[in-house]
N, C-alpha and C positions, 0 to 999 in steps of 0.2 A: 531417250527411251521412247518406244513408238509405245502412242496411247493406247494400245492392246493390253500392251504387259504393264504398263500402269493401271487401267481399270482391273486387270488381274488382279494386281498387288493390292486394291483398297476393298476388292469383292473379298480376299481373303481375310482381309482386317476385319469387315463391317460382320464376316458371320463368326470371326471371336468373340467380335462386340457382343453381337447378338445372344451367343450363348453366355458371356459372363453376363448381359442383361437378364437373362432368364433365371442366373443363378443368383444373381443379387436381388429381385424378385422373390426367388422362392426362400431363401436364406432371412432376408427382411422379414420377411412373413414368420418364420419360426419366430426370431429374435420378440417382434411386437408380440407374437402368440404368447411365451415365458415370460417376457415381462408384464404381462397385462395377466398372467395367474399367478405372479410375484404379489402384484398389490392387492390381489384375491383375496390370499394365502395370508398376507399381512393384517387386512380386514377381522382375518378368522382367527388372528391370534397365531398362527402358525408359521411363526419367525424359518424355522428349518427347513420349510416346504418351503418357502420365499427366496432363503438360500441358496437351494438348490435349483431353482427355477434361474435365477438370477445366473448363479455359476453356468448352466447351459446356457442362456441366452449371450453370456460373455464368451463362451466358447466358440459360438458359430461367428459373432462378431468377430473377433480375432482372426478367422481362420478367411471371413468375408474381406477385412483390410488385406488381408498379405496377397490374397487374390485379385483384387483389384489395385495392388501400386504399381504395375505396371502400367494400369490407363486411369488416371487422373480423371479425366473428363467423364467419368462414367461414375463418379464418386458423387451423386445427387438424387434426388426423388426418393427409392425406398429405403434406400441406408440411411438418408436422414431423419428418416421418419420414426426408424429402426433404431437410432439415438434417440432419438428424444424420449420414444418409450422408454428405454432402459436407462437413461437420466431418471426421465419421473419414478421408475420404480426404485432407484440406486436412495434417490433424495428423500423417500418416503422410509425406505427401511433405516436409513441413518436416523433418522429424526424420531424413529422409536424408540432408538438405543440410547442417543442423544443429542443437546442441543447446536450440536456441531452440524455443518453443513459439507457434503465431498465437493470437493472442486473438480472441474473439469478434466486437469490433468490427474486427479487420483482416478477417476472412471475410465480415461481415456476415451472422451470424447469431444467433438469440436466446439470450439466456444460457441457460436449461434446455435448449433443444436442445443447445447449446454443450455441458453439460456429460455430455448422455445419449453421444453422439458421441466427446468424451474417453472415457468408461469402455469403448464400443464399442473403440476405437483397441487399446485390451491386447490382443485378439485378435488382433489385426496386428500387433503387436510379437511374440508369440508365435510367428504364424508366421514372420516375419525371422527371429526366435531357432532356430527350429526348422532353417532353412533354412541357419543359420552352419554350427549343429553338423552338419551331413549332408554340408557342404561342406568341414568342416574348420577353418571361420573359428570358432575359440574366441571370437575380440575382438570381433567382430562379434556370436556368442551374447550375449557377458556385456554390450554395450551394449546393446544390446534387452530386456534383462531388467531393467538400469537403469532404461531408460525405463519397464517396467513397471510395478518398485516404485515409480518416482517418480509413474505418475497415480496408481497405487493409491494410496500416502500421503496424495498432495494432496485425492483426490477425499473420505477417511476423516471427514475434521470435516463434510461436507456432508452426513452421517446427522442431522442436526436439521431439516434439511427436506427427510425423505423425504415427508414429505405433502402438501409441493409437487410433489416428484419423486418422483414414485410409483414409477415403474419403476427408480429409481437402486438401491433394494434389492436385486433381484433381480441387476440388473449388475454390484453389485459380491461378490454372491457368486460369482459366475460369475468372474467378476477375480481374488478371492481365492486362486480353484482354478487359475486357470492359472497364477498369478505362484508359487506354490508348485510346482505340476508343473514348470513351466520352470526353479524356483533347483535341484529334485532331477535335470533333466535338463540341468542347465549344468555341476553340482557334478560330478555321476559321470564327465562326458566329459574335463575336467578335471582330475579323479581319470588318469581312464585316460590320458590326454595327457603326465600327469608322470611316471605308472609307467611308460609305453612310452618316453620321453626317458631315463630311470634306465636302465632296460635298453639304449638304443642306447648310451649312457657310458660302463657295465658290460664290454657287446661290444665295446667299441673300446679299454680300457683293458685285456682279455683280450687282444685282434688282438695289441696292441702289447705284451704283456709274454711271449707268446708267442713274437711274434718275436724282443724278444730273447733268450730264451734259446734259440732256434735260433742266433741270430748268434753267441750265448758258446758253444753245442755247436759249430757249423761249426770257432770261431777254434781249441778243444779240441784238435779231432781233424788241424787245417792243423798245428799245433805238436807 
């Protein structure tokens, strides 16, 4: 084939590229946009508006895979990105509901996005955490902080393929520090929780030994 009609034939390919690059681009961009007002929505209490956000963000995912099996090689940068948000948000809405975790193939998404998106996820547990203790919900902190140390734990042995998971380094220093900031800001509230209970115990077994010895001065002085 004379090199004419071969640079043809790859000028035509490079501007399909081009455009499904544009659309996985702007596609990713929604996907992260819903899931990023998924964990909002979750924040606010607002399990249904998370749902829904969720359900769109899967939709365009869906519609963004069947678009792109034709070219493989073009399956990188924003669609992974595009997972891993909607990992973090899938793993946050589960862990309201319950102590179950979605696996990768119930979300359908790839295992390394899967597990960039878990280490993402501690962030959101933190703020839950952050959001018991401000509220008063102690039990609420210290399950959030559970869930913490539990990806932290789990994700720890997957340090043998950081060189598959480049970025997993870096996440999980970042993890390290919050699940440590969180145990010193669960622990202290805690602290203060018990010492302010001591003291309401203290004042009420003062109220009442006070009163009676009002009641044995009253009977004293009747007699």
């Amino acid at each position: 084939m004379p090199l004419k009609e071969v640079m043809a034939s790859l000028l035509k390919e490079l501007e399909e590229k081009t455009r499904l690059l544009d659309e996985t681009h702007a596609s990713s961009r929604r996907i992260i946009l819903f899931s990023k007002q998924a964990v909002m929505a979750m924040h606010r209490h607002d399990l249904a508006d998370a749902e829904f956000k969720l359900n769109e963000a899967e939709t365009i995912l869906r519609k963004l895979e069947t678009s792109q099996s034709t070219s493989p090689d073009m399956r990188g940068g924003p669609i992974r990105t595009a997972y891993q948000e909607y990992t973090e948000a899938k793993v946050l809405l589960t862990s309201v509901r319950s102590e179950d975790f979605p696996s990768p193939n119930e979300i359908g998404v790839p295992t390394i996005s899967y597990v960039l998106g878990l280490a993402d996820a501690i962030g959101e547990f933190r703020r839950a955490a952050v959001d018991g203790l401000r509220k008063g919900e102690i039990g609420k902190a210290e399950r959030y902080l559970q869930l913490m140390e539990e990806v932290y734990q789990e994700l720890l042995p997957l340090q043998d393929f950081y060189p598959l998971i480049s970025e997993l380094r870096r996440k999980m220093d970042v993890a390290r520090h919050l699940v440590e900031l969180t145990f010193s800001d669960v622990s202290s509230e805690t602290r203060r929780d018990s010492l302010e209970k001591a003291l309401r115990r203290l004042e009420k077994r003062i109220e009442v030994n006070e009163g009676e010895d009002q009641l044995k001065q009253d009977s004293e002085r009747g007699s």
